[in-house]
N, C-alpha and C positions, 0 to 999 in steps of 0.2 A: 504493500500500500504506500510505503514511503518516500518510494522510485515512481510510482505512478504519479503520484503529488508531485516530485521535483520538476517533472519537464513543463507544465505549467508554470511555475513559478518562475523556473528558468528562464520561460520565453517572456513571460512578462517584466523581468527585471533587463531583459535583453531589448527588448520595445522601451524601457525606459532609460536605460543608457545609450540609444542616437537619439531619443529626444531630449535629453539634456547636452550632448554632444551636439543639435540642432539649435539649442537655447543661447552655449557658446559660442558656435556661429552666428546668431542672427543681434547678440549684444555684442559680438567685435565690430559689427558695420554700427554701431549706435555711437562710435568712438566718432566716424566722421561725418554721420548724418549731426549728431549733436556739435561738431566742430562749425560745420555750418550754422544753422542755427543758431548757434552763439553770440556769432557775429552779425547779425540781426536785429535778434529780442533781446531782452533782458532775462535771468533765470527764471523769475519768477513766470512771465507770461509765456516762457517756452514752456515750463514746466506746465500751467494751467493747458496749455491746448494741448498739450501732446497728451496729458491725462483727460481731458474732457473728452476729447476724440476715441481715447480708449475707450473710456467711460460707454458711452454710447453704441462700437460695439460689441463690444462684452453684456450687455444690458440686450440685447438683440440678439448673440446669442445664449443665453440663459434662459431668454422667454422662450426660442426657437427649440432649444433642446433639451430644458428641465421644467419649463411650464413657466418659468418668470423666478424669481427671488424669492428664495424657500424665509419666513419670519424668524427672528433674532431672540432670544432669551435677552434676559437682560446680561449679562455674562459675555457673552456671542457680540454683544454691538460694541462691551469696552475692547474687549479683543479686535474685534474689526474696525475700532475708533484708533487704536493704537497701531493697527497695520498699516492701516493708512496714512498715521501721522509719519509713522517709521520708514515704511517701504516706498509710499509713493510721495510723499509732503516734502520730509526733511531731507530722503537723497537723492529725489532729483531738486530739490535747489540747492545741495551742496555740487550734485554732479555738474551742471551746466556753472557755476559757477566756477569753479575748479577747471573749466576748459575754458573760460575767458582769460584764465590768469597763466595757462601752461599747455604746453603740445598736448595732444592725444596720446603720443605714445606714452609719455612718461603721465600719464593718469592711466593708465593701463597697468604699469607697474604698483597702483597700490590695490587696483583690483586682483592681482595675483595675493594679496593679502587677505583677504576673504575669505577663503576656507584656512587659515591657521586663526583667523579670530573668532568665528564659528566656531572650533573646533575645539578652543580654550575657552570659550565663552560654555560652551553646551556644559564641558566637562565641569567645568570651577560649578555651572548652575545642577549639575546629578550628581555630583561629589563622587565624580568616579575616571579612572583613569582610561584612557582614549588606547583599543591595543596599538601594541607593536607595529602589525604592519600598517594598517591605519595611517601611523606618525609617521612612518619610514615614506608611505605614500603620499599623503601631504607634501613632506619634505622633497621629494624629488620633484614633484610636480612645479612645488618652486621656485625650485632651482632652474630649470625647466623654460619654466616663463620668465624670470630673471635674464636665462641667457639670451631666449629671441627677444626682449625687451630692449637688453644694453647691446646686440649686437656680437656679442661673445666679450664684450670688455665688464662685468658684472662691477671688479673694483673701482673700475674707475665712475659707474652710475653708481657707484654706494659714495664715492668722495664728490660731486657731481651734487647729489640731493642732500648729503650734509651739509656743503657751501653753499646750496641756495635753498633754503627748507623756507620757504616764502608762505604766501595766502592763498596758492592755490592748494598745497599742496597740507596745507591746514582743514582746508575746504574738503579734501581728500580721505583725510582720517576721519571728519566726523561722518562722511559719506560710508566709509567702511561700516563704522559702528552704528549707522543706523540699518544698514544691510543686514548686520547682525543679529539685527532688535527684530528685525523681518523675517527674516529666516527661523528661528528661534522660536519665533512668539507663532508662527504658523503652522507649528506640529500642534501645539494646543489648541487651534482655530478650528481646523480640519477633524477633530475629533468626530464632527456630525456634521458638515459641510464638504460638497465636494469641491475640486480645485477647482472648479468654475467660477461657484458661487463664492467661496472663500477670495477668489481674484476678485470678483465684480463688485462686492463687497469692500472691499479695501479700498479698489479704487475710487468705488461711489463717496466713500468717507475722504480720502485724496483729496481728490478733487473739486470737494466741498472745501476743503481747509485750503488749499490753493487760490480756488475764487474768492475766499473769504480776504485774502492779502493782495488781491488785485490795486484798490487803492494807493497804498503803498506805491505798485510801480509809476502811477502817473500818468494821465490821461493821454498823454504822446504815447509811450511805450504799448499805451492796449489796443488804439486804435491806428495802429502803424500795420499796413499792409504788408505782407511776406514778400519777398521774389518768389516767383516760382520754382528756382532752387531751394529754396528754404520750405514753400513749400510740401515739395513731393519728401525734403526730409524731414519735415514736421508728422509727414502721414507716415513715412519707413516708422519714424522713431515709436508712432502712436501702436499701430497695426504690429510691425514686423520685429518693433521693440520691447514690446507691452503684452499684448493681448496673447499672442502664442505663447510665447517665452514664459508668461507670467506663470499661466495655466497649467504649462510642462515643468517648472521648474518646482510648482508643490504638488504636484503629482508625484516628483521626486521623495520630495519632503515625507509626504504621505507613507508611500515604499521604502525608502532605503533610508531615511531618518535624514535631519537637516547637516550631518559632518560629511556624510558620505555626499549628498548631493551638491552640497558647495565647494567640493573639490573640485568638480567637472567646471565651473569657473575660472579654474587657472589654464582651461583652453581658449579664454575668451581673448588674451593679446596674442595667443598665437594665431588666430583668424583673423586678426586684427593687423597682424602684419600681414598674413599672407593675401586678405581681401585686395591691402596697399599693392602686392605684386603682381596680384590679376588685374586687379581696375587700372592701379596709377602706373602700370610697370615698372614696379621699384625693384628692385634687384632682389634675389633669395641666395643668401649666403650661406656657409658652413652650417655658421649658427643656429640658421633659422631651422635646419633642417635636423641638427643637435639638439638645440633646447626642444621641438616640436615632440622629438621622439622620447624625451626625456618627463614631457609632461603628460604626453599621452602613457607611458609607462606609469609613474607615478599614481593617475587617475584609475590605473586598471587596477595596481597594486592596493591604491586605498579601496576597490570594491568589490577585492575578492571575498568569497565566502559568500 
């Protein structure tokens, strides 16, 4: 009976590692549709469209595929008030901020951060020790994205962000640690909620707290029409950034627990570069092809078993 069970399980943990493998890819192009956009809007009102737009539809499909928005205990709405402040409020206006003030790439480098601060945040909160391979997985992975990050020169982008640890890269860490607050708080969310609702939910609360600070940016800034390049990457960022990803990525959560699944993020600057050598024809180097294999290893090693 126990072998009959596994190849289900199997297949289904198989289906959710290329979808989060897809999640990686569709956040590495979020590096240059939001570089655009930056330069534009302001954080705040890139963040309110690109989450309204989600908003809206993730809310169409919810109604199309689960009958509409399953009701909230009282429980359920601080959880889904706090996803939204965390996941969708606070980093994306630390994230678009963070990219007015510094490249893409090197905000890339602190998203390779993300699953070791999940993964020390989980533990320090179950009071329990993360295994072995696990850590060892983690670690390589980013090491991994460190090296298609820096290019293969790692020491020298560690003495690089020492000498200019500026405001973007402030903007950076608390962007991490509210990723964290996201990821974390959404194993408890999902308890009785699927990862649809659990998304549509967050970002309805989002993007409520987003419009709410509209003010703030200034009557220029909200009614300032986009380029059409900004545009079509206001819609990448909403759609191709958001809505799928969102969905796939506590689907994860759900399955394979929030350490295991925010390892598959430290694929996100290796698509991120390699998007740069398909679209922009940027050259692919040693590195890229060392660090790639390096983090792809890592992410398999942290989800064996």
């Amino acid at each position: 009976m126990s072998h009959a069970l596994s190849y289900p399980i199997a297949s289904q943990n198989a289906l959710i590692y290329v979808r989060l493998t897809m999640v990686a890819f569709l956040w590495g192009g979020t590096f240059v549709a939001g570089r655009i956009v930056s330069g534009e809007m302001s954080p705040l009102v890139a963040a309110t469209v690109r989450f309204g737009l989600a908003t809206l539809v993730l809310l169409f499909l919810v109604w199309k595929t689960e009958g509409g928005l399953p009701r909230l205990t009282w429980r359920q709405s601080v959880l889904m008030g706090l996803l939204g402040l965390s996941g969708v409020c606070l980093y994306n206006l630390f994230f678009f901020a963070a990219l007015t003030e510094m490249p893409a790439s090197r905000t890339a480098l602190f998203v390779a951060c993300n699953p070791i601060a999940v993964a020390l945040a989980g533990g320090l909160i179950a009071r329990r020790l993360l295994p072995i391979g696990q850590v060892v997985g983690i670690c390589v992975a980013l090491i991994g994205a460190l090296i298609v990050i820096s290019e293969g020169d790692v020491a020298g982008l560690m003495t690089d962000v020492q000498q200019s640890f500026g405001r973007g890269e402030l903007f950076m860490l608390a962007a991490v640690g509210s990723w964290v607050g996201y990821t974390l708080l959404g194993r408890k969310a999902l308890g009785s909620l699927s990862p649809l609702a659990a998304t549509t939910w967050a970002a309805l609360f989002g993007s409520m707290l987003l419009a709410l600070g509209l003010p703030l940016a200034g009557t220029a800034q909200v009614l300032q029409l986009p380029t059409f390049t900004c545009t079509l990457a206001i819609i990448y960022l909403a759609i191709g950034g958001t809505v799928v990803p969102f969905v796939w990525y506590y689907s994860g959560v759900r399955t394979l627990g929030p350490e295991r699944t925010a390892v598959f993020t430290n694929l996100v600057p290796v698509f991120g570069v390699a998007l740069g050598a398909t679209i922009l024809h940027e050259p692919v180097g040693a590195s890229m092809l060392i660090g790639g294999t390096l983090v792809i290893a890592g992410v398999s090693l942290a989800n064996r078993g």
